[in-house]
N, C-alpha and C positions, 0 to 999 in steps of 0.2 A: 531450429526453432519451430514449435508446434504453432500451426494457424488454426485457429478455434471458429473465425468469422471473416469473412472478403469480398466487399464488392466494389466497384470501380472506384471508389471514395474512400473506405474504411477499411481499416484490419485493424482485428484482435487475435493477441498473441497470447501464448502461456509461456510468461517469463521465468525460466529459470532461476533459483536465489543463487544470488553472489555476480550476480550479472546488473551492471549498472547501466541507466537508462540514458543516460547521454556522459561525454566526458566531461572527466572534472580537472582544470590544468594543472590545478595546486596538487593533485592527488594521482599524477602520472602513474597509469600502470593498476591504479588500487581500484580490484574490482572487477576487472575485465574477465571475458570471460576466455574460456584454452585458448581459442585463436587470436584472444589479443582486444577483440572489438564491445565495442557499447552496442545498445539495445540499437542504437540511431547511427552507427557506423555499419552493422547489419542491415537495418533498414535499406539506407542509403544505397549499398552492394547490391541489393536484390531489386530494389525500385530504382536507379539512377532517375527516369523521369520525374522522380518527387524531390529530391534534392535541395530543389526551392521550397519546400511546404515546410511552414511552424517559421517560429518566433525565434530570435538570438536571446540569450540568458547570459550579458554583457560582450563577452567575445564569441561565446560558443556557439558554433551553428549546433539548430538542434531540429532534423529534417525528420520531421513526422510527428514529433515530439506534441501530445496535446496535453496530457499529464503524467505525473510521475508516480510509480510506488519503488520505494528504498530497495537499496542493493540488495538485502537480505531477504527481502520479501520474493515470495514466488507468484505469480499464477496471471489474470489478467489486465493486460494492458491495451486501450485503444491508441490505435496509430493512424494519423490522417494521412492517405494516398494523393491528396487534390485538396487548392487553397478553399474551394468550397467543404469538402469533407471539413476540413481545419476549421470553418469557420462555423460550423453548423455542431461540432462537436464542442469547441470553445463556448459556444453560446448557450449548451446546454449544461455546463459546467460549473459556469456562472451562474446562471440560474437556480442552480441547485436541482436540473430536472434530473440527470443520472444518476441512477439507485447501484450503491454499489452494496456489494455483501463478501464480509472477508470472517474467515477461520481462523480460530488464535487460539494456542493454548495459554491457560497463565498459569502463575502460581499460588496456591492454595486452593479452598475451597469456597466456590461464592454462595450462598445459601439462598440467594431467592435465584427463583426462575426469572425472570426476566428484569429489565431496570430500564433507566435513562441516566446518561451520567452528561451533566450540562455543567460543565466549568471551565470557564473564559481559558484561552491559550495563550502565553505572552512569553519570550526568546528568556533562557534563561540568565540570571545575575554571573553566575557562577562558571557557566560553560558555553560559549559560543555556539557549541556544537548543537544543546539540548533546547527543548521548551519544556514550560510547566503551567499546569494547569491547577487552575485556585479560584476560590470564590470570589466573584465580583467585586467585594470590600475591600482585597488584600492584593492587590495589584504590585505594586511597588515598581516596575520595570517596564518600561516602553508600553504601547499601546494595545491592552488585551484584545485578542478578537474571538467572541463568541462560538461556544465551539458546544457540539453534543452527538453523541453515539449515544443509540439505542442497541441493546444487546438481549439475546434470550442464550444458556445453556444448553448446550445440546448432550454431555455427558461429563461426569466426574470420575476420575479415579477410587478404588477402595479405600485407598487409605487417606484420600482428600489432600493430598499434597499436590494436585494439578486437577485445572479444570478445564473441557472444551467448549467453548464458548462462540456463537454468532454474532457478531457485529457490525451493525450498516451507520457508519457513520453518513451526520446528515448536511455536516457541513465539510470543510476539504483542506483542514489547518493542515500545514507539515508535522509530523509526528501522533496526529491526531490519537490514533488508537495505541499507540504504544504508554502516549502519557495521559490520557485518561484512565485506563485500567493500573497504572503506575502510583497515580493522584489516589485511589481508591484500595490500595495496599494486595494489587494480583497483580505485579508486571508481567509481560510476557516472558516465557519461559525462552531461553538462551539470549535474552537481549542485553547485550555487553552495553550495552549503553545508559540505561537505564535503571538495569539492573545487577550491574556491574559483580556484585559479591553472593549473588547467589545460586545455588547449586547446578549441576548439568541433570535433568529428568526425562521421561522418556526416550532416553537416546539422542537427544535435539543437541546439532553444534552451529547451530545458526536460529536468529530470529525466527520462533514456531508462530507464522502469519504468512495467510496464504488468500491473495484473493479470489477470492470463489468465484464468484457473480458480478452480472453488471448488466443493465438495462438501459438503452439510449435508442435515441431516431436516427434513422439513417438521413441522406441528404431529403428523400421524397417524402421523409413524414414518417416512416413505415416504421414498429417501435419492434427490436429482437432483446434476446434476454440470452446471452451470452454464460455458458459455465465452463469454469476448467478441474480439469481432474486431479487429485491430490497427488504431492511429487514423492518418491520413493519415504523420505523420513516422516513425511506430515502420514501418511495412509496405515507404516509400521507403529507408529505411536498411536494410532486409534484401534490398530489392532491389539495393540497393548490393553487397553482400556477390555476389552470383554473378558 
């Protein structure tokens, strides 16, 4: 596992995709990565002293755990080493003070340079699995919660059948960036979930979303700006692009 950032309270990792961030009981086995373990069973083997740090998420212990990004996704992850680290990270979560910045490619082409895409989040009708995102009028299912990415293009393909795209979501829904770019007719390129029947491009056989960046205070106040470097498929697909 690549450490990107560590000091007596905090680690930032660069997550591999297909490596899930705590275990899932219902989903034995799904996800792990070659040696078997979660982002927080790792954790856990390298830190024993933290063990105790983070929150249960009904049975599961989940030791370090201050938030999550999906299996499929790659790149950074903050992990609290100490119940202070934990709680100075949680509180700025909440808050909304953490800037994060994630890489995605989608599919087609988006025509404007930059945007905001603000449409409420709510668990989908249809699939347990999924959320969707729709305008405030048209709710229909459980309790929307306001949700908005801000995005600017960074490159397009020639033939406009994929575009590379920046995105800092501002608030922290589950699925957030996969189903707002989804809601706005550019899923992300390889995501089975979403976008279940459309084609394989760039070479991508996993969710093309990778988080970049991220901006937090450590326990003393002191504000770092964390980057991770693109993983083997994300880096060939933009070399694709020139």
């Amino acid at each position: 596992m690549e450490i990107l950032y560590e000091d007596n309270d905090i680690l930032a990792i660069n997550k591999p995709a297909g490596l899930v961030v705590h275990p899932v009981p219902q989903l034995a086995g799904y996800g792990t990565g070659p040696d078997g373990k979660s982002v927080s069973e790792w954790f856990v083997n390298k830190y024993p002293e933290a063990k105790d740090v983070g929150e249960k998420m009904g049975e599961v212990e989940r030791p370090g755990i201050v938030h999550r990004i999906d299996r499929e996704t790659s790149g950074i992850l903050l992990l609290a080493k100490t119940k202070e680290g934990h709680k100075v990270l949680k509180e700025q979560f909440q808050n909304r003070e953490i800037e994060k910045v994630y890489h995605l490619f989608v599919y087609g082409n988006i025509t404007e340079n930059y945007g905001t895409i603000k449409l409420p989040i709510t668990r989908s009708k249809k699939d347990f699995r999924k959320r969707t995102a729709r305008p405030a009028f048209a709710q229909g299912f459980g309790a929307a919660k306001e949700a908005r990415t801000d995005f600017a293009v960074l490159k397009r393909t020639e033939d406009k059948s994929a575009t590379l795209v920046e995105a800092k979501p501002r608030t922290g829904r589950t699925h957030q960036i996969r189903v707002h770019f989804q809601a706005i007719h550019h899923a992300i390129l390889g995501d089975k979930l979403y976008a279940p029947k459309k084609p394989q491009l760039l070479d991508f056989e996993r969710l093309a979303l990778h988080a970049r960046q991220i901006k937090f205070r450590d326990v003393s106040g002191v504000e770092h700006t964390v980057s991770a470097k693109y993983p083997k498929d994300f880096q060939k697909a933009i070399d694709m692009l020139h």
